[in-house]
N, C-alpha and C positions, 0 to 999 in steps of 0.2 A: 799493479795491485788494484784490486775493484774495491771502487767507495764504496759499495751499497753491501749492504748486512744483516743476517738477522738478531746478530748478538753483538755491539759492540762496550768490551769491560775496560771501564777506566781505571786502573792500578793493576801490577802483575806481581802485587803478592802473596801471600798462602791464601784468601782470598779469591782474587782475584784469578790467577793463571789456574788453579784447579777450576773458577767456573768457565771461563775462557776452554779447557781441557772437555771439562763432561759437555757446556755445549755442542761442541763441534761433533764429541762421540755421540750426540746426539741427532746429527745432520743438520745443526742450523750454522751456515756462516757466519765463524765470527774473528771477531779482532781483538787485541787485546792491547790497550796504550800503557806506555809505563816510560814516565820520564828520566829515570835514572841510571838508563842505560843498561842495567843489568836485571832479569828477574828474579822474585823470589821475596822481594819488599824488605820491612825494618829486620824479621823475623830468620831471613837465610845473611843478608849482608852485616848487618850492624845490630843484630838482636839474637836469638834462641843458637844458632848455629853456631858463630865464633863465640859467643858465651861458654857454649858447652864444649865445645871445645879448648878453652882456656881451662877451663873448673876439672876436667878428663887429665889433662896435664901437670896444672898446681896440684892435685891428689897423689899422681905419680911422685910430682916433687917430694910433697910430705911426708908421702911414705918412705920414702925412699933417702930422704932428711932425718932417719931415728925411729920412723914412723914400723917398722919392720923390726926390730931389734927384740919386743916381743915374744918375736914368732927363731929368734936366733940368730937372724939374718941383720948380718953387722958388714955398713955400705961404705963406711969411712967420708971423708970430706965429700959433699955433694954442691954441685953448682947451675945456676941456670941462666942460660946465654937469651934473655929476652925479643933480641932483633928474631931469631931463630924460631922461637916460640911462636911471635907473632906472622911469620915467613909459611910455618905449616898452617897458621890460622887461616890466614889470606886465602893458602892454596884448598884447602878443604871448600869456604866459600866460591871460591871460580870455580871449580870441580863442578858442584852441585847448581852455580846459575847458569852454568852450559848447559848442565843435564836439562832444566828447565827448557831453553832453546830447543833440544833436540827434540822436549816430549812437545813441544808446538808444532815442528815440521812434521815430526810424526805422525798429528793428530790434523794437521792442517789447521792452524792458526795461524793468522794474520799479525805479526807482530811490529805494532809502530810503537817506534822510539821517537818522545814530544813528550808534551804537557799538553792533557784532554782538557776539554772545556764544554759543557752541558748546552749546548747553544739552544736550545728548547727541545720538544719531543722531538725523539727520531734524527738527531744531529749532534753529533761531535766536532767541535773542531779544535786538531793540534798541531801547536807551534813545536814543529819539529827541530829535535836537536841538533841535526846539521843546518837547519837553517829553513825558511822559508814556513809555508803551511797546507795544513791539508785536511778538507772535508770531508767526515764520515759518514753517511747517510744509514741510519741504521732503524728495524724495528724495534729496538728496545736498547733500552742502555742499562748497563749497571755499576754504580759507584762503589767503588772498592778502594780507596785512595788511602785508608788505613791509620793510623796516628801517627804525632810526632810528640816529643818530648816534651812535657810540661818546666816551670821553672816557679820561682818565687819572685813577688815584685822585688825589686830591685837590687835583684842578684843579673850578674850579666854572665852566662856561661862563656869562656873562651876557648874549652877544649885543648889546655894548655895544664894550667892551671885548676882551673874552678871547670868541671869536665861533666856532662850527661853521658848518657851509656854507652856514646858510642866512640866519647875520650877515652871513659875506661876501658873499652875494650883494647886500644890502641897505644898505653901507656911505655914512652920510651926507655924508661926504668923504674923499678919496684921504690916508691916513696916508700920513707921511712916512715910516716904518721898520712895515714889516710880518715878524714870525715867526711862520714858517708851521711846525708840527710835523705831519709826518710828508711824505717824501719821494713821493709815492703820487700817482697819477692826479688827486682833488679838490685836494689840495693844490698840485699843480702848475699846472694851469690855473688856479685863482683867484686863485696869485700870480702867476701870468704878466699877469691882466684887471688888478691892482691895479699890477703893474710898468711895467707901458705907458704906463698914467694915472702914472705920476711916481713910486711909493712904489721905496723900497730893501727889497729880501725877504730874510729871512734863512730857508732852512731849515734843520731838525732832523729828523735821519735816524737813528733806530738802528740801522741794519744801514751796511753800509760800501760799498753802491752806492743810490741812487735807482729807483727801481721795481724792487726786487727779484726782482718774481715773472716779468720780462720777458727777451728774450734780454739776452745778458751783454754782447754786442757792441753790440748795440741800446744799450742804458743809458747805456753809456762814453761813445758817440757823444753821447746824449741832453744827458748832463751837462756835455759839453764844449760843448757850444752853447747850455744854459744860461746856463754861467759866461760866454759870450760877450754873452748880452745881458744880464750884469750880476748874474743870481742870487748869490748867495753861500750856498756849503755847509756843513755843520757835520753831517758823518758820523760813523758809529760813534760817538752818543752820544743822551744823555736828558736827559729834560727833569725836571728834578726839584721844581719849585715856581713859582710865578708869582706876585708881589703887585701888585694894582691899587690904581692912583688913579683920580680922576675924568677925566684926562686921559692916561692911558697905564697901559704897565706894565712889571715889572722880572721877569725871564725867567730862572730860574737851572737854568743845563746841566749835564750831569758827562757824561766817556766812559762809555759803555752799560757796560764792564765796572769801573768804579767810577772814583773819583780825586780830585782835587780841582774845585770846581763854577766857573764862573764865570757871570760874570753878564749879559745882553743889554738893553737898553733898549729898549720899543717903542711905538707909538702903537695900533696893533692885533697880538693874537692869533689867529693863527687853529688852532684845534685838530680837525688832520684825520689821526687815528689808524685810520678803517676806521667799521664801522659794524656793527650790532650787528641780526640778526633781532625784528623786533617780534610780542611774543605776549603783552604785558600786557594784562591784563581780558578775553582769547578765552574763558577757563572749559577752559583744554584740560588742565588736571589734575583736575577734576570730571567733566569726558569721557571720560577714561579717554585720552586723545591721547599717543602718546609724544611724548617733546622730548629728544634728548642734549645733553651736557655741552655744547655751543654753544651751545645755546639754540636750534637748528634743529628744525623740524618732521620726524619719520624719516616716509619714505615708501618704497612700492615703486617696482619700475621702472615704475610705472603710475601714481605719483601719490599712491596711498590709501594713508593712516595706516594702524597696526592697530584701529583703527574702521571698520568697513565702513559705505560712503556717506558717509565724510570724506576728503576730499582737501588737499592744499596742492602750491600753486609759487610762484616766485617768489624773493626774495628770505628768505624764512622759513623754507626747504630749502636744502639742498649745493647745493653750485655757485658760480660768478661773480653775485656781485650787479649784473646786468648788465638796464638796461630788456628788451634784445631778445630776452634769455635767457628773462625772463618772459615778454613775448608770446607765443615759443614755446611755453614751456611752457601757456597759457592757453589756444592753440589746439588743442595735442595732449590735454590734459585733459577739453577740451568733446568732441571726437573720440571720446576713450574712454566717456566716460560715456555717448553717444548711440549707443556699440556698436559704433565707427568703432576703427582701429587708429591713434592718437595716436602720435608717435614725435617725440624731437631726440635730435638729433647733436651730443653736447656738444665731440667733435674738431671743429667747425664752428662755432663760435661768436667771433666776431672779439672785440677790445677797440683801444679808440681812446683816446689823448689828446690832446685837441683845441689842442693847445696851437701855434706857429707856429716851428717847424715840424710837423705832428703824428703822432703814431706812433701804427701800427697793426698786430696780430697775430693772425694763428690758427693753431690746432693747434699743435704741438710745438715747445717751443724745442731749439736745438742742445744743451744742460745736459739737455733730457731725452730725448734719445735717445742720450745719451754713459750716461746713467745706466742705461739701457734695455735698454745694449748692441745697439742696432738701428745695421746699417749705411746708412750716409746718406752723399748728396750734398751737396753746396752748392754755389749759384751765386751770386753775387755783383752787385750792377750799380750802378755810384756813379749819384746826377743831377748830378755834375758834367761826366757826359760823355753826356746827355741836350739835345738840342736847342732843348724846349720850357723845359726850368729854367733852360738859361745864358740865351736872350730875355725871362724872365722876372723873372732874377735871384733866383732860388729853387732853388740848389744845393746845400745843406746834405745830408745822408742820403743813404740807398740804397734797395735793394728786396735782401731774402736769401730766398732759395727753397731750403728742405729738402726734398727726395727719397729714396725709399727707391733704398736702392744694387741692391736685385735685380729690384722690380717700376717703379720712375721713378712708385710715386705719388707724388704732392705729401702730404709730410708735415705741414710747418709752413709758414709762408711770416712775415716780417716789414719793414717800412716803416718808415722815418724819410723826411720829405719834407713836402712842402707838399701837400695833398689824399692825404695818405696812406688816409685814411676813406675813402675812395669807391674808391679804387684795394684798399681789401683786398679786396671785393666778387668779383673775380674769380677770387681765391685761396681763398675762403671757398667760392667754389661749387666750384672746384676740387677740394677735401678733399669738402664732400658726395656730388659724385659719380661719387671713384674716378678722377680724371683726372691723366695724367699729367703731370710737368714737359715732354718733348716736347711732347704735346698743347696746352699752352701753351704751348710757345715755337711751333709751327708754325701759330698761330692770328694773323690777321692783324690789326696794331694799328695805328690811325690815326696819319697823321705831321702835324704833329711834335704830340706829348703827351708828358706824362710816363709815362702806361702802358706806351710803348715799352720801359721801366725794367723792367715786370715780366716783358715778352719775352726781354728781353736778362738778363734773372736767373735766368729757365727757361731759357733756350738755356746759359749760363754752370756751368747745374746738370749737363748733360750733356758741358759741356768746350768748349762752341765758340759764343760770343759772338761778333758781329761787331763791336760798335761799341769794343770796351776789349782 
């Protein structure tokens, strides 16, 4: 294998191995380091992938638990053999960090397996995982090394017991009282997978709504059909200590602004506070690499550190720690470096919580264009008064379409619903390219769907909805 390169990427996950991919499609030599032996990062191994794939299966479960009975269809006694569950989970993720492998051979990427380390411009060096080391010589490097899980002082995750996201994904039976702390996207879905399967979820939220940084209408809604399939909340407060046994643990709260604590009993923990940029062991204080008080990589609008021929994206920069945020960014990265005009559109970047029913958002919430002082529209459209939801029995949420009040672009747009993920897609190209609320409501959407939902939300934006 030859040291010298013109792209050498240090992490191989959604990030990362896509810019590793479009470089080489671009003819610059490159490598791509990833120390965990498998690619695809937090997002294919221990994050988005066996996630969604646990949440795809507890739904099956619940339906299939009473969940259908509804519709006539009566299942009798239902059970779920969890080593099994977790057996297909495993096997979906190795499926897909092959496929990864192959799209490297494919595309001629250099894959070293180690731990990189920024040794100044134009140098890599990794302490490889069988042993020894080995020097990269490269014209440009890029940092992609991505996040790891955040925690609270003086909680000790053991991934046993008291567990981050990636215990939970891995749970050897469905605990009977699951607390989940923090209100937040991981937190939600993983207690939704563990609620289905039978456990009682308690969350801990210090702020005094559930997905704070989402619309505010959005949330309320969110929460209220939470509490319907049984969540229990425990808002505006903190968690302030946890004691484990070998078979559970005791969980003690106080309100976020102080008071007296009380106490929770649980079988698992799951501590999902956010997550935290990874840049331990890069060498990027030796490199002269800036890092601000987050612990973010500073970059230009271009990517590059103030190291010239260093780069980072990903989850290690500003931004939404988001997989597809990284892709993009991985693709625009390799773009620039090969002399190409690399570009995202961070008003265009959706977020999803996969949860049933699940919500989906991009660009602007109404809270930030009140803050903005930007005049705006809103249209509005329940699926309760959607065709394809009432035959389906999936009415819960709407579709909200923000507009500017002078030019009718699509400012924001947000979903609560069943297939809300697929349905932002449309609102997401919408904001990329400058299209109006008209321009979608006067676009023709097949009957009966539930996308109809987003027509009649854009039509709603302008005043004149047909179906409500």
């Amino acid at each position: 294998m030859s040291d010298n390169y013109d792209v050498v990427v240090i992490g191989g996950g959604p990030g990362g191995y896509v810019a590793a991919i479009r470089a080489a499609q671009l003819g610059l030599k490159t490598a791509c380091v990833e120390m965990r032996g498998s690619l695809g990062g937090t997002c294919l191994n221990v994050g988005c992938i066996p996630s969604k794939a646990l949440l795809h299966a507890s739904e099956l479960y619940d339906e299939a638990n009473g969940g259908m009975e509804k519709f006539g269809i009566s299942t009798g006694k239902v059970s779920i053999d969890v080593s099994k569950l977790m057996d297909h989970k495993d096997g979906i993720v190795t499926d897909l960090t092959n496929g990864i492998e192959f799209l490297f051979k494919k595309n001629k990427v250099d894959y070293v397996k180690g731990r990189g380390k920024v040794a100044g411009a134009g140098k890599v060096e990794v302490a490889l995982n069988d042993g020894g080391e080995q020097v990269l010589e490269t014209k440009n490097i890029v940092i992609a090394t991505g996040s790891d899980v955040a925690s609270l002082p003086g909680i000790e995750i053991d991934e046993k017991i008291v567990v981050s996201s990636t215990g939970a994904l891995s749970l050897p039976k469905v605990p009977k009282h699951m607390v989940v702390i923090g209100g937040g996207v991981i937190g939600l879905e993983l207690g939704s997978v563990w609620k289905r399967l039978g456990a009682d979820v308690t969350v801990v939220e210090f702020m005094d709504r559930i997905t704070p940084e989402m619309d505010g209408e959005v949330s309320k809604t969110f929460a209220r059909i939470l509490k319907k399939q049984g969540f229990k909340f425990k808002l505006k407060s903190k968690v302030t200590a946890i004691k484990t046994t070998k078979t559970g643990a005791t969980v003690s709260v106080e309100p976020a602004k102080g008071g007296d604590a009380d106490t929770i009993k649980a079988d698992a923990v799951l501590v999902a506070v956010g997550r935290r940029p990874y840049t331990e062991g890069l060498g990027l204080a030796e490199a002269g690499v800036n890092v601000n008080d987050r612990g973010q990589v500073d970059i230009n609008d271009h990517f590059e550190t103030n190291v010239p021929g260093v780069y980072a994206i990903g989850d290690v920069v500003r931004g939404a720690m988001l997989a597809h945020k990284a892709e993009d960014e991985g693709v625009a990265v390799a773009e620039i470096i090969a002399g190409y005009a690399g570009h995202v559109n961070y008003d265009a970047i959706p977020g999803v919580i996969y949860t049933m029913p699940e919500v989906a958002s991009v660009g602007k919430t109404e809270e930030q264009l009140k803050e903005a002082g930007t005049d705006y529209n809103s249209g509005k459209f329940p699926f309760t008064a959607n065709s394809r939801a009432k035959a389906n029995s999936q009415t819960d949420g709407f579709v909200k379409v923000l507009s500017c009040a002078t030019t009718d672009k699509v400012l924001g747009a947000h979903i609560i619903g069943a297939d809300a993920g697929n349905m932002i897609a449309e609102l997401t190209l919408a904001i990329e390219k400058g299209i109006t609320a008209e321009d979608v409501a006067y676009t023709c959407h097949a009957h009966p769907t539930e996308t109809e939902a987003v027509k009649e939300a854009a039509m709603a934006a302008g005043g004149s909805p047909i179906h409500m």
